[in-house]
C-alpha positions in Angstrom: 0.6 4.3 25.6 -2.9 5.4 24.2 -5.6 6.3 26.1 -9.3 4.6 26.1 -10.0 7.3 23.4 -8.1 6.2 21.6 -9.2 3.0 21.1 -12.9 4.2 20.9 -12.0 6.7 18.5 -10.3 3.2 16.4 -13.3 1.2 16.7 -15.8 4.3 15.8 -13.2 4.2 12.7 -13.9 0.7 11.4 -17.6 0.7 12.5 -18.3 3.8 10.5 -15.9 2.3 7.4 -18.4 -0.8 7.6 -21.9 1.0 8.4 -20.6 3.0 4.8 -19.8 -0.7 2.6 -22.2 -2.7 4.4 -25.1 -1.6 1.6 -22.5 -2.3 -1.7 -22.2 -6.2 -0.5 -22.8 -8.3 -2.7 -23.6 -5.5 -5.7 -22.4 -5.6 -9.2 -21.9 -2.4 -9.5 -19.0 -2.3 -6.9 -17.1 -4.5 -8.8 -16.6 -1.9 -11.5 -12.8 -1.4 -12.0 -11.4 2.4 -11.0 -7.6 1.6 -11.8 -4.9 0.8 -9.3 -4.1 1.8 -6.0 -0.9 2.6 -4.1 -0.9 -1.1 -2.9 -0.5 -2.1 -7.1 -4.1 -4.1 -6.8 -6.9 -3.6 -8.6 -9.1 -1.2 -7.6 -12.7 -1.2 -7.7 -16.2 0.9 -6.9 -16.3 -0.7 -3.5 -13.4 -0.1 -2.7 -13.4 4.3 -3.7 -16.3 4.0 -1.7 -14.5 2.3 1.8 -11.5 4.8 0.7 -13.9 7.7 0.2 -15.6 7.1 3.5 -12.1 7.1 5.1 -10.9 10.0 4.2 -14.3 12.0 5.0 -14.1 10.5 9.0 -9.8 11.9 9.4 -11.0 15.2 7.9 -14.1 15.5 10.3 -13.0 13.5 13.2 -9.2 13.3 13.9 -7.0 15.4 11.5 -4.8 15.9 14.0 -3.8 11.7 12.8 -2.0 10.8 9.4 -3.1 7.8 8.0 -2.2 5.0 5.3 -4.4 3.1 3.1 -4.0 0.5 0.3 -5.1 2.9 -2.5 -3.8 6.6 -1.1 -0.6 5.6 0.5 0.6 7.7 3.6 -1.7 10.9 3.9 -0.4 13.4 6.8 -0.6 16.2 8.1 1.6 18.8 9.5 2.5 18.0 12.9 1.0 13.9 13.1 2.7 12.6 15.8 0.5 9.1 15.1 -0.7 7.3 11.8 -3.8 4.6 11.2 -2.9 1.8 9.6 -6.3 1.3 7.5 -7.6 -1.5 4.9 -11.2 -0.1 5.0 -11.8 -3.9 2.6 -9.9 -6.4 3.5 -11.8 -9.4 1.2 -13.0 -6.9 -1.6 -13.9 -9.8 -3.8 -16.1 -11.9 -0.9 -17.4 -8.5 -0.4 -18.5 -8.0 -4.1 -19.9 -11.8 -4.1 -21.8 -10.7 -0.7 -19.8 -13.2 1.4 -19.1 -13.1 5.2 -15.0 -13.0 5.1 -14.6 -9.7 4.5 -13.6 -7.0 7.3 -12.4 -3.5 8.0 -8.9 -3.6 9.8 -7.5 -0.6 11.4 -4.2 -0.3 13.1 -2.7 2.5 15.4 0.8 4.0 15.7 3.2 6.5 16.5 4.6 8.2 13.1 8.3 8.5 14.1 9.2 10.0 10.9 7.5 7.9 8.9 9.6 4.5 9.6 7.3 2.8 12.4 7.7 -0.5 12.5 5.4 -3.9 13.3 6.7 -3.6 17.3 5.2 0.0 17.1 1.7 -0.9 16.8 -0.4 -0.1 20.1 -3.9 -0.5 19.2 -5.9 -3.3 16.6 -9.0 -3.8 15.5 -11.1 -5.7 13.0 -14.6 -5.1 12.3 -16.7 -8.0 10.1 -18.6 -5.9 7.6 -21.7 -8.7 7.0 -22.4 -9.3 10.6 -20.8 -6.6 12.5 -18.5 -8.5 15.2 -15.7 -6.4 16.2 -12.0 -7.5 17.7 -10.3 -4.9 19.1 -6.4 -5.3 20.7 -4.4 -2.8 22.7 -0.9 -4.2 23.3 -0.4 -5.7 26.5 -3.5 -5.1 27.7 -5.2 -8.0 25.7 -7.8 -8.3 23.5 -11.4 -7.6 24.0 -14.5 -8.6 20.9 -17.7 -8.9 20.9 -17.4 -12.8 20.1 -16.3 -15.4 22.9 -12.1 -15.5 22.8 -10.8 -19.2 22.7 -7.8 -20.6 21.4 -8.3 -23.6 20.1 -5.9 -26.5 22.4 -5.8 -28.9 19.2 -2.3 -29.7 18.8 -2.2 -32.5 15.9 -1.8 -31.5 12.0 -3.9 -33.8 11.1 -7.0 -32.6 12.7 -5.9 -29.1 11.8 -8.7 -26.8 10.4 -6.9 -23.8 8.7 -6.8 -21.2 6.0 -4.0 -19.9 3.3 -4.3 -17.5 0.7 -4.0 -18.0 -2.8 -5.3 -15.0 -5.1 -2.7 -13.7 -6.5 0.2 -16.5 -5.8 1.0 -19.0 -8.5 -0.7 -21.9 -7.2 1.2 -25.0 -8.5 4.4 -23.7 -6.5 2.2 -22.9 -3.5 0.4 -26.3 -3.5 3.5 -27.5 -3.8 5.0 -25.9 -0.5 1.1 -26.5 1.5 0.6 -29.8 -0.2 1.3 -32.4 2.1 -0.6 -30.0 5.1 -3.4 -29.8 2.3 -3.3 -33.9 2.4 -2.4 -34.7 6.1 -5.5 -32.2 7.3 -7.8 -33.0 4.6 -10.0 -36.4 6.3 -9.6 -35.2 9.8 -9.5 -31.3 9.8 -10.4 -28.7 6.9 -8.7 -26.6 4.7 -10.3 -23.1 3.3 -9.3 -20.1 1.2 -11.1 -17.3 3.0 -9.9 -14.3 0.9 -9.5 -12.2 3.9 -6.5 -12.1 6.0 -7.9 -10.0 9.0 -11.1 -12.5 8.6 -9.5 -15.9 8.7 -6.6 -14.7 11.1 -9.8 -13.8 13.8 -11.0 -17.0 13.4 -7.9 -18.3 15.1 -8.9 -16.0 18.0 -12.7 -17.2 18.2 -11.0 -21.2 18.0 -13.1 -21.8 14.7 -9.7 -22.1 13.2 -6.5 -24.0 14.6 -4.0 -21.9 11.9 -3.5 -19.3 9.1 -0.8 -20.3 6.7 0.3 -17.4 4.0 4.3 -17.7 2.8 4.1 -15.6 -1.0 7.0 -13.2 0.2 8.7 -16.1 1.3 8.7 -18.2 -1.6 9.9 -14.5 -3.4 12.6 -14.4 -1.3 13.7 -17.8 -1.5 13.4 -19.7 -4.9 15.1 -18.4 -7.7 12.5 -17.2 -10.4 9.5 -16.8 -8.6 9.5 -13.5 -8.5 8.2 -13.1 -12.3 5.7 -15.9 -11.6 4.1 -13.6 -9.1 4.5 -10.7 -11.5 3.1 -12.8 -14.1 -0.2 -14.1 -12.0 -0.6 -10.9 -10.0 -0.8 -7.9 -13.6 2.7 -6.7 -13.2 2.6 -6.6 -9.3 3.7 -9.1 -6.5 0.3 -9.7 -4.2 1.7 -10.7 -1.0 -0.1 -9.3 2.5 1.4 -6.2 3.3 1.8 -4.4 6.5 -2.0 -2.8 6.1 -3.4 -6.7 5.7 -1.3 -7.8 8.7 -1.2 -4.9 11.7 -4.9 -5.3 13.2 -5.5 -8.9 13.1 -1.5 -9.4 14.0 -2.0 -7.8 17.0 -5.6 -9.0 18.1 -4.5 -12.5 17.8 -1.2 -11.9 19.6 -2.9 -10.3 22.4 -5.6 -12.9 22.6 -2.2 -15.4 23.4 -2.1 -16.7 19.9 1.5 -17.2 18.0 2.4 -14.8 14.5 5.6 -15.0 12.9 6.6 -14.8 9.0 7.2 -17.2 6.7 10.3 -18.8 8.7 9.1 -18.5 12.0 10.8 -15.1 12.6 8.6 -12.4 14.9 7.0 -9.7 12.5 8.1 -7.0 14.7 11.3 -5.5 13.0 8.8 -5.4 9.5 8.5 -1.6 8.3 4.6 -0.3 8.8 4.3 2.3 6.2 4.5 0.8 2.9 3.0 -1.8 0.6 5.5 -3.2 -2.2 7.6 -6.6 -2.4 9.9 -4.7 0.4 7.3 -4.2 2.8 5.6 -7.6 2.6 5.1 -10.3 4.9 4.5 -13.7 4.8 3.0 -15.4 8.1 2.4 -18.5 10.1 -0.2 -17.9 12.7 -1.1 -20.8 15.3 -3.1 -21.1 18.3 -0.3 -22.5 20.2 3.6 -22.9 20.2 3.3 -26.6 19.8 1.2 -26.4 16.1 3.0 -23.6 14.9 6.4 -25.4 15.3 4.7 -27.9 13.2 3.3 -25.7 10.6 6.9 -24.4 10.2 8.5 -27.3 9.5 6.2 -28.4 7.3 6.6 -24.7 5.5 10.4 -25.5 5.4 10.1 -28.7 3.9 7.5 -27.5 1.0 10.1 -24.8 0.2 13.0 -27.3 0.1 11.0 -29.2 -2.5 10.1 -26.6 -4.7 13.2 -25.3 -5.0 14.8 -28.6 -6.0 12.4 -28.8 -8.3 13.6 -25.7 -10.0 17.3 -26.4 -9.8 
């Protein structure tokens, strides 16, 4: 298990990654385009600075570590016996527009030779760039932020407020699959594309929302020829959340007694850590309770079942 140092040494991490992209929100000048990352999405200004900043803190503060980002892949050392798992933006573009859903996520594990997996994780946290709130997770020991914890108890779909993700997914098969949640929640509850996963999966711990729906890899998986859709919609690559999107906020809300599991309402745990292609990506279907999420994935299974007789 890890020590308290750890976990300050994770949160001193993120807080330092956001005091460092805190000044480019909302500039025009971070949304120059610098190429493409290890993660196959576009990078840009803001992010080579978040990626800059995280490479300067590892060299000065913890080289002993090996750690894993969305743009430089897995960077270790000789010797690491533990990685960070680090998306120093998670919500570049709400960043760039200057909006509040974007975060810094950092995850921490042991290396084991390069193949942890999801179950491996020991210490979470999320860090909200614009306002500075901080959720940081240490597995079985709970969950501890600097924002009141509370689940939200609402049970009914209906009344459902909840988030999916979209950029990069091609959205007439994904409103088809979410469609009928879309309708059923759309008088009495609320529907929202956040852009950040770590952002909008923390709003399930602070009860502002009751769910985070997100099933790309899934539909990949599943229904013959979606995979060159996403190719199509996404440049050439397939933007689903991968492991670096997923480990923080994954394990703050599991720790704050929230439910995670992908796309079919299997436990993430087996997923490989280190990577970030169609192989290493997860879908999800996070809930505040057992009872809603049984719901959501129903409702997930028969949104799949559709599309795909749609395409055969």
């Amino acid at each position: 298990m890890h020590s308290d140092r750890d976990e300050r040494l994770v949160l001193e991490l993120a807080t330092r990654l956001r005091a460092r992209v805190l000044p480019e929100l909302g500039s025009h000048a971070g949304r120059r385009q610098q190429g493409g990352g290890a993660g196959g999405d576009v990078t840009f200004a803001v992010d080579e600075v978040a990626e800059s900043a995280l490479a300067e803190f590892i060299a000065q503060e913890a080289p002993h570590l090996a750690f894993y980002s969305e743009d430089r892949g897995l960077v270790a050392s000789p010797g690491a016996t533990h990685v960070l798992v680090v998306d120093p933006i998670d919500g570049t573009r709400p960043a760039m527009a200057g909006l509040e859903s974007a975060c810094v996520a950092v995850a921490m594990a042991p290396l084991l030779g390069g193949e942890p997996t999801m179950a491996d994780v020991e210490i979470g946290c999320v860090v909200e760039i614009k306002a500075g709130d901080w959720y940081l997770a240490r597995r079985g020991a709970g969950v501890r932020s600097s924002r009141a914890i509370a689940l939200s108890p609402n049970r009914d779909v209906g009344a459902m407020f909840w988030a999916y993700g979209f950029r990069g997914r091609p959205a007439r098969a994904t409103v088809e699959v979410l469609g009928d949640l879309i309708d059923v929640s759309s008088v009495g509850g609320g529907t929202f594309e956040l852009g950040s996963q770590a952002f909008s999966m923390t709003r399930v711990v602070t009860g502002q929302l009751d769910a985070v729906i997100e099933v790309g890899s899934r539909l990949v998986d599943e229904v013959p020829g979606m995979q060159a859709e996403f190719l199509k919609v996404g440049g050439g690559q397939v933007l689903n959340n991968s492991p670096y999107d997923l480990a923080a906020p994954w394990l703050c809300l599991l720790e704050a007694g929230g439910i995670v599991t992908d796309g079919w309402g299997t436990p993430l745990d087996r997923h490989r850590l280190l990577g970030s292609g169609h192989e290493f990506q997860m879908s999800s279907i996070s809930a505040a309770n057992r009872e809603l999420h049984a719901h959501l994935v129903r409702a997930v299974d028969d949104g799949v079942s559709r599309l795909r007789a749609m395409r055969s």
